[in-house]
N, C-alpha and C positions, 0 to 999 in steps of 0.2 A: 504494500500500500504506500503512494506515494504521502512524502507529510511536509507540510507546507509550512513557513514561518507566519505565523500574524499578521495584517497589515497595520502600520506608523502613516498616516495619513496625513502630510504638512500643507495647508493651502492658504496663500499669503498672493494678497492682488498685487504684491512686488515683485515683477518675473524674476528680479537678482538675488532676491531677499532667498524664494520657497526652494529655488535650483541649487543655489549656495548650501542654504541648510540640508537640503538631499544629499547633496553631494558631500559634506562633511560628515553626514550619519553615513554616510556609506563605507564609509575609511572607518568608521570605530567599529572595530572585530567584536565589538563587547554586547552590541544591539542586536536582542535577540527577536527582530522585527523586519520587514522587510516595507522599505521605505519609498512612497507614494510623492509626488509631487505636483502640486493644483495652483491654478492660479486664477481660478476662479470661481464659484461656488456649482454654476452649471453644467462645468465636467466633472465637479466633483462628484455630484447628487448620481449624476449618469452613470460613473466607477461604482459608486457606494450600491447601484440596484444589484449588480453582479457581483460583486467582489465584499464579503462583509468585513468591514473594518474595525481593528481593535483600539485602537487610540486615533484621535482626530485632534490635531491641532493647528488650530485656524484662526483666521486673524479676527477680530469683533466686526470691521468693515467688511468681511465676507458671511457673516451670518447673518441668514434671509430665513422665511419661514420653511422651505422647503430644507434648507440644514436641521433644522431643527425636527424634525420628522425621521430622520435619518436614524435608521437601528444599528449605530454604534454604541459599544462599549466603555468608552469614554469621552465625554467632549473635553478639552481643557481650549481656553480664550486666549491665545497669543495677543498679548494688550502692549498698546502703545503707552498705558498709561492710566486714560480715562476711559471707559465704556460705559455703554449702554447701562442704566442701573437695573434694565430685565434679564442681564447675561450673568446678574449679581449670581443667579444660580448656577452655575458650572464654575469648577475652576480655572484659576489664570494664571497664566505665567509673565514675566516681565520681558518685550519679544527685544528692547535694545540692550543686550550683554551677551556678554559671553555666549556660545554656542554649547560649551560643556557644562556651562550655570542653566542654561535652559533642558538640556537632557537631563541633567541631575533635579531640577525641579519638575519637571513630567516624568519621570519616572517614580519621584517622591509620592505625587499625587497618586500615582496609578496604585504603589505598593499601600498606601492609605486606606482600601479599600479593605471594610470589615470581612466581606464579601472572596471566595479566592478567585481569582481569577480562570480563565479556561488554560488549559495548559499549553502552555509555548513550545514547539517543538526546537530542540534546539541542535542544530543542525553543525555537527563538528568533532574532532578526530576524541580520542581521547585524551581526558586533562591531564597532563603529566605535573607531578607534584616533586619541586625540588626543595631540599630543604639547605640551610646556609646557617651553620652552628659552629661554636667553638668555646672548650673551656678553659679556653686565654682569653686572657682582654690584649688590647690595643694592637688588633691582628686586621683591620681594615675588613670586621665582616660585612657589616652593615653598607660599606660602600659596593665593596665586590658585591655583592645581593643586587643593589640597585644600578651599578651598573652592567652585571648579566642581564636584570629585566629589560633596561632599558633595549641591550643592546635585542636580546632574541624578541622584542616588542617590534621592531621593524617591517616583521612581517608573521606576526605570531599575536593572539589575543592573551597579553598575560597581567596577570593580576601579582600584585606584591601584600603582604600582609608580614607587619614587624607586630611579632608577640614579646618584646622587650620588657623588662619594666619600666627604665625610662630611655625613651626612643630620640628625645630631643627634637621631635618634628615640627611641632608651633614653633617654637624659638628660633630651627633653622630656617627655616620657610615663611619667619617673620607673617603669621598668619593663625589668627583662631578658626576653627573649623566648625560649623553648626553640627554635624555629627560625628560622630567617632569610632572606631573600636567598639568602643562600650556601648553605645546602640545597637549597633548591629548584634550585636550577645544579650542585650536585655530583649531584644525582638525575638531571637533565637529561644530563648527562655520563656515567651511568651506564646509559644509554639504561632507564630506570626503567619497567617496562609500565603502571604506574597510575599516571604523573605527576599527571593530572587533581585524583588522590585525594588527596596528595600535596600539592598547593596546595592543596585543602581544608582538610585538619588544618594548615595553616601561617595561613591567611589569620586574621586579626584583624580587629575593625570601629571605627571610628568613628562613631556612627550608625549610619547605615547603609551609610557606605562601607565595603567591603573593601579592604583592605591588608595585603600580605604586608612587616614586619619588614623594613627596608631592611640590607643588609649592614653590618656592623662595620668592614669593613679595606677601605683606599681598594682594594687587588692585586685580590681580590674583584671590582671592578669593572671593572679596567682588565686584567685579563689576562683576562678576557670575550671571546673573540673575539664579528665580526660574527655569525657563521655561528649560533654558539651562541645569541647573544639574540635572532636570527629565526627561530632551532628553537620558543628559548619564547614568542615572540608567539604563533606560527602554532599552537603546541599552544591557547593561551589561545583565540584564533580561534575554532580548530576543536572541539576539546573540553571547554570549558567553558561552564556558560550566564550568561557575564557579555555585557551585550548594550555596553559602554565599557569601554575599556581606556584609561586612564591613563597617559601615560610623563612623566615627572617627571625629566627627562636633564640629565647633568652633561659638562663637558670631557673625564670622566675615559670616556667609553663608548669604546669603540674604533671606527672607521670611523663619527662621529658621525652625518656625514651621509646615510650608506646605514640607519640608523632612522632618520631622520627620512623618508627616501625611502616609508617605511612607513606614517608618518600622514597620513590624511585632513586634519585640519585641524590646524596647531603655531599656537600660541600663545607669541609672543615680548613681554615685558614689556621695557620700553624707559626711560629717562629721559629729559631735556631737556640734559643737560650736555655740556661740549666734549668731552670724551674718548667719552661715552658716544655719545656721535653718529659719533663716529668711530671706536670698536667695533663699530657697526652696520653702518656700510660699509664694515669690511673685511671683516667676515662676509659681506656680499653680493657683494663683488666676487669671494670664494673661490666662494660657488653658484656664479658664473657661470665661473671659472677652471677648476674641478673640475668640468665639466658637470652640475651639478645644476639646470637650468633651469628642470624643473617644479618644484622648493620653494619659488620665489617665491610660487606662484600659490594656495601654500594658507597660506601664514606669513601670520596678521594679527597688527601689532606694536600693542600694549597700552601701555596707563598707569594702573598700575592706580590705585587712591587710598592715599594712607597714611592707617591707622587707628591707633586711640588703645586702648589695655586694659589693665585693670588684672587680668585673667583670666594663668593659669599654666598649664605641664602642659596632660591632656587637655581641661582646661574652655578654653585658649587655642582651642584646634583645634576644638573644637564650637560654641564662639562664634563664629568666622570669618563661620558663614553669616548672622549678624544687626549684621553690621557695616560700614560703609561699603565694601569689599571685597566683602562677599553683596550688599548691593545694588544694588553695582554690577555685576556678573555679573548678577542676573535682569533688569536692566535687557538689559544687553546681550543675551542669551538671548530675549529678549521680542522687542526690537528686530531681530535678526536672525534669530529664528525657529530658534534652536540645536536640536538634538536631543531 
């Protein structure tokens, strides 16, 4: 049976505006929707008798009565601002910003919904789960992590998630986040019917990595049970179309080594010093004390390079990938044939 993505229905009487936006959903690997472009409400209504549409978002100058009749799933108002006070009833998103503020707020809406949605087919290979841990500090994990994301982000839908206690991400990125980590897990908790949605409106990108806001407060992390953060892989897995999943793990994860049991390939960043040699092997002799005997066989332990910048904030983390660091990843990537 063939299975079809949903339709994202954008109709905007700005032919630069609705083609622009199409064409920018079309580039995020993460849209698990297959996207519609109208530019004016009479070809729309015409699509909408044949083709049933799950999200619609349209501008308030193109809703006429025969829109409104339309047996879509969602209407939301791409508003200039000020609208009609009868369109008070649907909701709106703010249509001059960011293109990824307006995904992340239509998605937000959608996932809002008490109601689950019908189920999204989500069309893509298997998520492959890397994980990126060490127990040394000041070993450049955190950066190696996002710069591999970034770089296999290129032409790959992948998702990062730092389960750190403190990640330092507001501060770096000189930015507070409306949600976090910790929504996304109090939702999960909440057995939430449109998770999926949910991490939608939360994710943020770097490029074109996605990343979901790493949590604020170490508890946040460490009162996580296991159970709980392989509810949310297996959702991420199953329901989303991110084809890399990112784990970016700290001491503070609870039952450390039953996620790592998770990932296909861990990437551990290592040093050459006394102590740090011999944090390695006690790490390894716990695998083997705690029967975790297959994580040997996918842990390859890294060195990575120390790089030099004079770069801040987000232009630090976009630059990663053009620094002895990126290069050494595609090197490696090349060389073993990565994902």
């Amino acid at each position: 049976m063939n299975r079809h993505k949903s339709i994202f229905a954008v109709c905007d009487l700005e032919v630069e505006y609705a083609y622009n936006f199409m064409e920018y959903l079309n580039h995020k690997k993460n849209i698990p929707f297959e996207v519609q472009a109208f530019t004016g409400p009479e070809v729309l209504c015409s699509y909408a008798r044949e083709h049933p549409i799950e999200i619609l978002l349209i501008s308030g100058k193109a809703i006429n009565d025969a829109v409104k009749q339309l047996k879509v799933n969602m209407l939301i108002v791409l508003s200039e601002g000020v609208h009609h006070p009868e369109l008070d009833q649907y909701p709106s998103v703010y249509k001059y910003q960011s293109s990824d503020n307006v995904i992340r707020e239509v998605m937000s809406c959608y996932g809002a919904d008490k109601e689950p949605h019908q189920e999204t087919p989500v069309l893509k290979h298997e998520t492959q789960i890397i994980g990126v841990y060490s127990p040394i500090g000041r070993t450049q994990k955190t950066s190696f992590a996002l710069t591999l994301g970034q770089i296999l982000a290129k032409d790959r839908a992948v998702l990062y998630l730092n389960l750190e206690n403190f990640s330092g991400f507001d501060l770096l990125l000189e930015q507070n986040f409306d949600h976090t980590l910790s929504d996304l897990l109090y939702f999960l908790r909440q057995e939430n019917v449109n998770l999926p949605y949910k991490l939608g409106g939360m994710v943020q990108s770097i490029q074109n990595l996605d990343f979901v806001p790493p949590a604020l407060c170490p508890m946040d992390i460490q009162c996580t049970t296991c159970e709980e953060w392989m509810s949310l892989i297996d959702m991420i897995v199953k329901d989303s179309s991110y084809e890399i999943l990112i784990l970016d793990l700290g001491d503070g994860v609870h039952e450390l080594f039953r996620i790592l049991e998770s990932c296909e390939q861990i990437y551990v960043p290592i040093r050459s010093d006394a102590f740090s040699i011999a944090k390695i092997a006690q790490f390894e002799h716990l695998l083997h004390v705690w029967g975790h005997d297959s994580l040997p066989k996918k842990i390859q332990k890294i060195k990575p390079p120390f790089h030099t910048t004079n770069h801040t904030g987000r232009s630090y983390i976009e630059n990663l990938v053009w620094s002895e660091l990126g290069d050494h990843i595609r090197e490696m990537r090349r060389r073993e044939n990565l994902f």
